[in-house]
C-alpha positions in Angstrom: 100.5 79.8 75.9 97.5 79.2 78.0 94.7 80.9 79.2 96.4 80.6 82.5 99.9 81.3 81.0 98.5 84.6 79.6 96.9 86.3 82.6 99.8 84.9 85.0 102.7 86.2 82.4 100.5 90.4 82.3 99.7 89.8 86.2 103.6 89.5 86.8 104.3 92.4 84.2 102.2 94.8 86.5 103.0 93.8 89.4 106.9 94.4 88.5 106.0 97.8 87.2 104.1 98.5 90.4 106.8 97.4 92.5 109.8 99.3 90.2 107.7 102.9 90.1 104.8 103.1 93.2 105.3 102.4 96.8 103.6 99.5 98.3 100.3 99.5 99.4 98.5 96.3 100.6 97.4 92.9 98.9 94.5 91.8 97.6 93.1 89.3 100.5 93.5 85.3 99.0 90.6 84.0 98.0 88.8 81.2 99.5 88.5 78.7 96.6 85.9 76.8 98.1 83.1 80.0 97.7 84.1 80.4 94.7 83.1 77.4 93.8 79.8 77.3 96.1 79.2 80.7 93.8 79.8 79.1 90.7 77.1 76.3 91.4 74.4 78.5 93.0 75.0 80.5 89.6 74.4 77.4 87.9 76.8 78.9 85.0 80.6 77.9 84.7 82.6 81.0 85.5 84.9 81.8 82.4 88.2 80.3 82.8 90.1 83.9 83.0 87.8 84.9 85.7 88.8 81.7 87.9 92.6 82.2 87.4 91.8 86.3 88.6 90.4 85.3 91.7 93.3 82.5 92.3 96.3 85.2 91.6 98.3 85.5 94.9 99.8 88.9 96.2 97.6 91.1 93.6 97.8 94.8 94.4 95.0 96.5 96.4 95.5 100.1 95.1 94.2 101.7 92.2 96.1 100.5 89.5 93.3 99.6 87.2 92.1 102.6 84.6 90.3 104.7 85.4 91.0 104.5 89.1 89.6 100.9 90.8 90.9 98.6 92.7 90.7 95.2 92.6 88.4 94.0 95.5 88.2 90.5 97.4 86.2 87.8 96.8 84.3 88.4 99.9 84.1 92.1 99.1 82.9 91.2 95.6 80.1 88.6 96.4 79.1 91.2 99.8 78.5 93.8 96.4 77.3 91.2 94.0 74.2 90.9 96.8 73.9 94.6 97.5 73.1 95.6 94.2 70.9 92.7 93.8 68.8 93.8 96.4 69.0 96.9 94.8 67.8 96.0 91.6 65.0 94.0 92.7 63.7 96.7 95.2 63.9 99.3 92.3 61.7 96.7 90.1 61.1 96.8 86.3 61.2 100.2 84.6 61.1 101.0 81.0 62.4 104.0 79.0 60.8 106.5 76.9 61.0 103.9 73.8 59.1 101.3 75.8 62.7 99.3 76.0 63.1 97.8 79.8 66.3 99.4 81.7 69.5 98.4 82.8 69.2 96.8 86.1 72.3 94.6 87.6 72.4 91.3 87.4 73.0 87.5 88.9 75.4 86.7 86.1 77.1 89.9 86.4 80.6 89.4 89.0 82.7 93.0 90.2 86.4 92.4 90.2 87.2 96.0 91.0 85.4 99.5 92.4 86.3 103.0 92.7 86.5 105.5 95.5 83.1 106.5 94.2 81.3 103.2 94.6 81.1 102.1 90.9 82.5 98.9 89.6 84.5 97.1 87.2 82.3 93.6 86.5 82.5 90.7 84.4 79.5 89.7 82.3 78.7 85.8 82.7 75.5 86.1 80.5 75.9 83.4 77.5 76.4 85.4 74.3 78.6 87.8 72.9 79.4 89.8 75.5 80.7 87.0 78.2 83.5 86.9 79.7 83.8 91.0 78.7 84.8 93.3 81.4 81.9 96.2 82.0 81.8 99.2 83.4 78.9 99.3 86.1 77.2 102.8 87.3 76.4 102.5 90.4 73.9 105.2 90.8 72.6 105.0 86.3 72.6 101.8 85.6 73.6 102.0 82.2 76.1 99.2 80.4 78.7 100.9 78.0 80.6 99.2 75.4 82.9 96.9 77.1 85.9 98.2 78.5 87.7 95.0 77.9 86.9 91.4 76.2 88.1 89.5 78.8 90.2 89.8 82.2 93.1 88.6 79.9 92.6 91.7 77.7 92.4 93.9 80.8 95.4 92.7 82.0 97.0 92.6 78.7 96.1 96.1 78.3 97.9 97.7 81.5 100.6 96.2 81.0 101.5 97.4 77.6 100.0 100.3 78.9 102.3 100.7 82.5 105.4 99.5 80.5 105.4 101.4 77.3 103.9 104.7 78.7 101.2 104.7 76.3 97.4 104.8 76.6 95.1 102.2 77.9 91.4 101.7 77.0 92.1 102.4 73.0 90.5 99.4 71.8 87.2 100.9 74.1 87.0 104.3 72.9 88.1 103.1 69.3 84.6 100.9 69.5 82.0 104.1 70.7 83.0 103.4 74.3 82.3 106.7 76.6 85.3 106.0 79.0 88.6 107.9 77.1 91.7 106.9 76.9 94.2 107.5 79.8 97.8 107.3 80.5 99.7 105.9 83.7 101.8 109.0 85.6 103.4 108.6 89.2 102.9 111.3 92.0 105.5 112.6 94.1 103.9 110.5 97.0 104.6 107.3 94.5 100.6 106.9 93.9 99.9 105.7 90.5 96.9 107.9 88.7 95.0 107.6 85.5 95.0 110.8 83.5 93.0 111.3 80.2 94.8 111.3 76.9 94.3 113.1 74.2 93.0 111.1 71.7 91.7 111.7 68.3 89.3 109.4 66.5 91.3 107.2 63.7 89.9 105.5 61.1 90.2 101.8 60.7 91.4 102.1 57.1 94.2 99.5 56.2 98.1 101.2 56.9 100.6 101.7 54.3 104.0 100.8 54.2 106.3 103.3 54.8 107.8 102.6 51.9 107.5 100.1 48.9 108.3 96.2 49.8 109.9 93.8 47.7 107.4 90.4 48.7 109.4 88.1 46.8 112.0 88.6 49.4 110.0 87.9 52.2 109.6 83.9 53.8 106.3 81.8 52.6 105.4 82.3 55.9 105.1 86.2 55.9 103.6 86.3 52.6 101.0 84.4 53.9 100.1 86.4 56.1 100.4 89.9 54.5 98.3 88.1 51.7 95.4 87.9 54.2 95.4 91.6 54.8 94.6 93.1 58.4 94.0 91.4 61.3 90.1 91.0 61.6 88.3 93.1 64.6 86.4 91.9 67.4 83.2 90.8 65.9 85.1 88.0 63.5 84.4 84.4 64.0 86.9 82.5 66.8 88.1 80.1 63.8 89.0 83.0 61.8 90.7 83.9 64.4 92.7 81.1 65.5 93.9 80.8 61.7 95.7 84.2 62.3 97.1 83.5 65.3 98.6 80.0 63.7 99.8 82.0 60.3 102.1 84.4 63.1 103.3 81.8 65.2 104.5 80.2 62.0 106.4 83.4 61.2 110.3 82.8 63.2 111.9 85.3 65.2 113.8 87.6 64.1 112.0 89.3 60.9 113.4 91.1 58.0 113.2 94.5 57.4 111.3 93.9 54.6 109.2 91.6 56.5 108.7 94.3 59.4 107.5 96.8 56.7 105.1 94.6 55.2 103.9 93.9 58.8 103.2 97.0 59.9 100.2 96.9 57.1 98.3 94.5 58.9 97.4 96.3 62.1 93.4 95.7 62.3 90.4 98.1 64.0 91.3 96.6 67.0 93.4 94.6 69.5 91.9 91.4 68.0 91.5 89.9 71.6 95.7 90.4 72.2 96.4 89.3 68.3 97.5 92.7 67.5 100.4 92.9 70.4 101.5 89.9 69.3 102.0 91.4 65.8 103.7 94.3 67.2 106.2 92.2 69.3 106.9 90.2 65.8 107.5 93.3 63.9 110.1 95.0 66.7 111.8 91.7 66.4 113.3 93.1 63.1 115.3 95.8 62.6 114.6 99.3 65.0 112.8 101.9 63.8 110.5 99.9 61.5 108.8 103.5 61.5 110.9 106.4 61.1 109.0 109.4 61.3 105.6 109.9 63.3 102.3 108.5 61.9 100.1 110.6 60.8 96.8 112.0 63.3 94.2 109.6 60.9 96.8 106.8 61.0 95.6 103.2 62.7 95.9 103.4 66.1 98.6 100.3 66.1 101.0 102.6 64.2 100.5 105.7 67.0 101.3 102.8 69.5 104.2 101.3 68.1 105.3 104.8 67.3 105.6 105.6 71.2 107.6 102.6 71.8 110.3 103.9 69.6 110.2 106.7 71.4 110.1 105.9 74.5 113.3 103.3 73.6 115.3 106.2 72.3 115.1 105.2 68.4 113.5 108.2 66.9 113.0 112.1 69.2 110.5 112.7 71.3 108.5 115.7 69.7 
């Protein structure tokens, strides 16, 4: 799939949970593609390519579906916010902190795609280097960057989606990394209103999974040995080659697995979402035969485990505790 394919296929996700489970609310004004592109060149930066296709997404929701309670804004109201907090930051001037280290101030290469009833915002980080393209969390009134929320608009929408569908908690990979922003789970009012609430969440460590029980490899395809062989899925900071090879080694692997294969799988869960690697993992293992997991994953268990655990749940395959 492409770029495109990708944040087109998790827009329509959400927008079909929306519609199924919260009442209406209005659309997200279309953008005029023309300032976008009269943004882009007074930036002098290309936009990254998940950001364009965000702004060009017809009919997206207006209400406060993105954790933890924004809503994604219109061009004009983004680039109108984009200025005001320039102005901002330039009429507050340089400051430094009590290690001599200058402070946050907002940006030009900075974008908002989303704000909350309290004025902060959701904003994408066009600065070349590791964190572009990453979705931040801005503070309107502190200033201060957090560790990204998201590593791209793709994760983002990647992330509610699983999130909406599956009834489990967004902003893992975030929190799992130092992020300050917890965890928080999609629930419905009686007025149909979709709200954010925190999660529970217990730090896991990113130690490699066990089976649940032994595997027999030999009866496993080439293809899945491969892959096992390789261990867990790397975390965000690997190279984008390294990367790619993992993504080729499970696209290799055809649908439907063994439950041999499935077991094995479950091993190779990573730190972290591995920029949507690890959901396309979890898809391949429930591919094979239901419950790969059987009893609950322990509190210290990866965090992909706890998450594929809810799904069987929340399909009926194992009790809810």
């Amino acid at each position: 799939m492409t770029t495109a394919d990708h944040v087109l296929t998790s827009w329509s996700r959400i927008g079909t949970w929306l519609t199924a489970h919260t009442r209406r609310g209005p659309a997200r004004p279309a953008p005029d593609a023309a300032r976008l592109d009269a943004f882009e060149a007074d930036l002098g930066l290309p936009l990254p390519a998940e950001l364009r296709i965000w702004w060009l997404l017809p009919d997206v929701a207006a209400s406060y579906w993105i954790p933890d309670a924004f809503a994604p804004v219109s061009l004009d109201e983004a680039l109108e916010t984009h200025e005001i907090w320039l102005l901002v930051a330039e009429q507050e001037g340089a400051s430094f902190d009590e290690n001599g280290q200058p402070e946050s101030r907002y940006q030009r290469e900075f974008m908002p795609i989303a704000l909350s009833p309290g004025g902060d915002g959701l904003i994408v980080d066009m600065r070349p280097g590791d964190t572009h393209g990453t979705v931040l969390f801005w503070d309107h009134e502190t200033w201060t960057l957090d560790v990204p929320q998201w590593l791209s608009v793709t994760s983002m929408l990647q992330d509610i989606a699983q999130a909406l569908e599956a009834g489990t908690p967004a902003l893992l990979g975030h929190t799992a990394h130092g992020g300050s922003r917890g965890p928080s789970t999609a629930a419905v009012d009686d007025s149909l209103d979709l709200t954010w609430q925190p999660t529970h969440h217990v730090t896991r460590q990113s130690t490699m999974p066990q089976p649940a029980a032994a595997v027999d490899h030999a009866r496993m395809r080439p293809e899945v040995q491969a892959f096992v062989a390789d261990g867990p899925l790397p975390d965000w900071a690997a190279e984008g080659e390294e990367i790619d090879r993992r993504v080729e080694q499970l696209e290799a692997i055809a649908k439907p697995v063994t439950g041999e294969e499935a077991q094995a799988l479950v091993a190779c869960f990573g730190p972290d979402d591995c920029y949507g690697v690890a959901w396309t993992l979890l898809h391949l293992i429930e591919t094979g035969p239901n419950p790969v997991l059987t009893t609950e994953p322990a509190p210290n268990a990866n965090e992909w485990h706890h998450t594929l655990w809810a799904r069987i749940v929340n399909s009926g395959l194992a009790p809810s505790a």
